[in-house]
C-alpha positions in Angstrom: 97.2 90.4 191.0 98.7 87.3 189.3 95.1 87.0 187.6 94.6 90.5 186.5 98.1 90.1 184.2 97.1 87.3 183.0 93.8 88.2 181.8 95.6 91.6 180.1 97.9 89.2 178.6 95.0 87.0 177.1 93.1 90.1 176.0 96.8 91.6 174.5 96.9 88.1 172.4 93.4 87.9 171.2 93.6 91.2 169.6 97.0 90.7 168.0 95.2 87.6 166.5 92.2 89.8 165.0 94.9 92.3 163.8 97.0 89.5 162.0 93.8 88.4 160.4 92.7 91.3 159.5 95.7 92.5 157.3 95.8 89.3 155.2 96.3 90.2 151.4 93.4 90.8 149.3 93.9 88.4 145.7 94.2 91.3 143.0 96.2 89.9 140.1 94.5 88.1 137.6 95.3 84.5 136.3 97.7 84.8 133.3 96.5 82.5 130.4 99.1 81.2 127.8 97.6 80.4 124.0 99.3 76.7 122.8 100.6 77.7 119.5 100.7 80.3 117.6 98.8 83.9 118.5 98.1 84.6 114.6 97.3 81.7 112.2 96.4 81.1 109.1 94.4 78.9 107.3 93.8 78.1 103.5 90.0 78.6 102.9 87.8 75.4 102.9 90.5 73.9 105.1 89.9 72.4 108.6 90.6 74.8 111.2 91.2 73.1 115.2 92.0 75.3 118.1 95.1 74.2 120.3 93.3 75.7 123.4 95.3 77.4 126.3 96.7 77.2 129.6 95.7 78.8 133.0 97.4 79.4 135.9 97.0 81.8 138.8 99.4 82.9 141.4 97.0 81.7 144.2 94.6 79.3 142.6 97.4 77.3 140.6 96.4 75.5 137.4 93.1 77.0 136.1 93.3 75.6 132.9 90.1 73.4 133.1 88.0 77.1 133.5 88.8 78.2 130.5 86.6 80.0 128.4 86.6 80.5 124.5 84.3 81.6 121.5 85.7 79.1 119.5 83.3 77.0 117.6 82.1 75.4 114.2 81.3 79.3 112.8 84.4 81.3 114.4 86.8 81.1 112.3 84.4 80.3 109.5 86.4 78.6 107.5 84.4 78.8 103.9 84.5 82.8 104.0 87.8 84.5 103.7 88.2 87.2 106.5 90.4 87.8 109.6 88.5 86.1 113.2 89.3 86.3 116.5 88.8 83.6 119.2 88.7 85.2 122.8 90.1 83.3 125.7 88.8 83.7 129.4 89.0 82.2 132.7 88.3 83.7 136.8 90.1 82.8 139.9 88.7 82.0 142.7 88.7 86.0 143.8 87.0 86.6 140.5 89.9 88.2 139.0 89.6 87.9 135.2 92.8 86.8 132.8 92.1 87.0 128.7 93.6 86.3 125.8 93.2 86.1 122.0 94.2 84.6 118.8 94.0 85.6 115.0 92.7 83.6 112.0 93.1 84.8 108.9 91.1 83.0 106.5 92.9 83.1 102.9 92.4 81.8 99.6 95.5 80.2 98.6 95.8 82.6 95.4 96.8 85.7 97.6 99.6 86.3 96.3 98.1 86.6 92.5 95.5 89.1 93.6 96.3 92.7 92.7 96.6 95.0 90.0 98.3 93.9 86.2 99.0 95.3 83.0 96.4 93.2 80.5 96.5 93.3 76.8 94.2 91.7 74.5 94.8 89.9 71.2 91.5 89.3 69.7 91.9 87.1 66.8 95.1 85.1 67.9 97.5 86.9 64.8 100.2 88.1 67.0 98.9 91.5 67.3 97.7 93.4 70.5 94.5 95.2 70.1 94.0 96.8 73.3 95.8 97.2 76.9 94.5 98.2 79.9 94.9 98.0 83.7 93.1 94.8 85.7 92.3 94.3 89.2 92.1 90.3 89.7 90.9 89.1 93.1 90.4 86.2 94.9 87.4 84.4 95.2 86.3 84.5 98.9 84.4 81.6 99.3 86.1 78.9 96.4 89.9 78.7 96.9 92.1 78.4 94.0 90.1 80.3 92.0 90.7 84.1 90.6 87.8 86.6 89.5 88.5 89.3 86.7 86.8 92.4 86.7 87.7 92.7 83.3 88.2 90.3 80.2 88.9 90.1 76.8 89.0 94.1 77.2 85.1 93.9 78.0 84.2 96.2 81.0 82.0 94.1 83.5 82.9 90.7 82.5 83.9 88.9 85.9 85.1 85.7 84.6 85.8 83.3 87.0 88.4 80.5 86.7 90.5 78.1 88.5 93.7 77.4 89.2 95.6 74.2 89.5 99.5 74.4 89.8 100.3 76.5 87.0 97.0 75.9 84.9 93.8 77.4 84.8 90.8 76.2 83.8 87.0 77.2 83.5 85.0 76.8 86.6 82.1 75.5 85.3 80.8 75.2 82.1 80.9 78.4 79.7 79.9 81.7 81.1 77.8 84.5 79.8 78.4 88.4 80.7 75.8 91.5 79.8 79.3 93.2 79.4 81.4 95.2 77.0 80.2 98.7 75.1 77.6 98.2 73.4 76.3 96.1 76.6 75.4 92.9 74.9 75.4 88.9 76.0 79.1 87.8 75.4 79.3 83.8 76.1 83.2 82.8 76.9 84.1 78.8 76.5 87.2 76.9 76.0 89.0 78.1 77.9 92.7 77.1 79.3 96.0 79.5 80.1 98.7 79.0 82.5 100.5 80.7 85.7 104.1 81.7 85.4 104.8 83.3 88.3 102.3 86.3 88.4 102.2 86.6 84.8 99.1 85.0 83.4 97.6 83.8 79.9 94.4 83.0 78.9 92.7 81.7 75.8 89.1 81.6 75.3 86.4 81.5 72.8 83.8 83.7 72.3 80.0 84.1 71.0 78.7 87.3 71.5 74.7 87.5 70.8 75.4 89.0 67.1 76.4 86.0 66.3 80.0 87.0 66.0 82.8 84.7 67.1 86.6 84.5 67.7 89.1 82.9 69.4 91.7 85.1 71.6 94.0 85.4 74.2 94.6 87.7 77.4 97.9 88.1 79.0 98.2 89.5 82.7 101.5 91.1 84.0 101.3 91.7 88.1 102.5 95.6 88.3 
């Protein structure tokens, strides 16, 4: 009899054993990974751009950090092209749950806050008097910081100067520059010139040739709106 119970009792305790095993907690949450630094940044083009990286850690597995994951690299953020990247974080525990996490870079020239729309007027001979007024749209050049790009100039419809801008001075890119622009459409060669920054009001002086022959010597002034 004594050996009967004790066999049930044996039999009673195996099974609770398989039954405790068997309800052990499946691993469902996913590790949790923490960006080092800021989750938006931005960077002046040209400038050098390196990523702080991340941590990992998992409620099971612990520190994860050493699986981490990114699409960081020498291209993302490309540095030498204004625009807005994204660097995507990753890393699995043990139970293959998945944990992500991003960061912004927004690529910008440092002139941002000169691009936009202005009130331009024209004096074309440098005598005090404004011959024409219109509205201009100035950007920022997306691959050269520091430097603006007109869409119009000297009141000429598709003349895109270019210039640069040091501190509160502008100067030519490089060398003179010649635009099919204006009404009639005819070569118009700009050189010379120089202007300044106050603010967001800007003033240029150039000289120009146009392919008649004819030349003067004016100057622009820009208003932000």
């Amino acid at each position: 009899m004594k050996k009967g119970i004790l066999s049930i009792a044996a039999i009673a305790l195996f099974g609770g054993a398989l039954l405790f095993s068997g309800c052990s907690k499946e691993d469902t949450t996913k590790p949790v990974i923490t960006l080092n630094g800021a989750a938006s940044v931005d960077v002046v083009l040209g400038a050098t751009y390196t990523d702080l990286g991340a941590t990992a850690n998992d409620d099971t597995d612990g520190d994860i950090t050493a699986s981490i994951t990114s699409d960081a690299s020498t291209t993302n953020p490309n540095v030498n092209l204004k625009g807005t990247y994204t660097i995507n974080y990753s890393v699995s525990d043990a139970a293959l749950n998945e944990g992500t996490a991003t960061r912004t870079i927004n690529v910008k020239n440092a002139l941002e806050n000169l691009a936009g729309n202005y009130t331009a007027t024209d004096d074309y001979n440098n005598d005090g008097t404004v011959d024409a007024n219109w509205t201009e749209t100035i950007s920022t050049s997306s691959t050269i910081n520091n430097q603006l790009v007109f869409s119009r100039f000297a009141y000429y419809t598709g003349c895109a100067l270019k210039v640069n801008v040091s501190g509160s001075t502008i100067s030519f890119t490089t060398g003179d520059q010649t635009f099919n622009c204006g009404s009639p459409a005819q070569n118009r060669t700009f050189s010379n010139i120089t202007g300044t920054v106050i603010g967001t009001t800007i003033t240029i002086s150039y000289h120009e040739v146009d392919a008649d022959g004819f030349t003067t010597t004016g100057t622009d002034v820009f208003v932000k709106i």
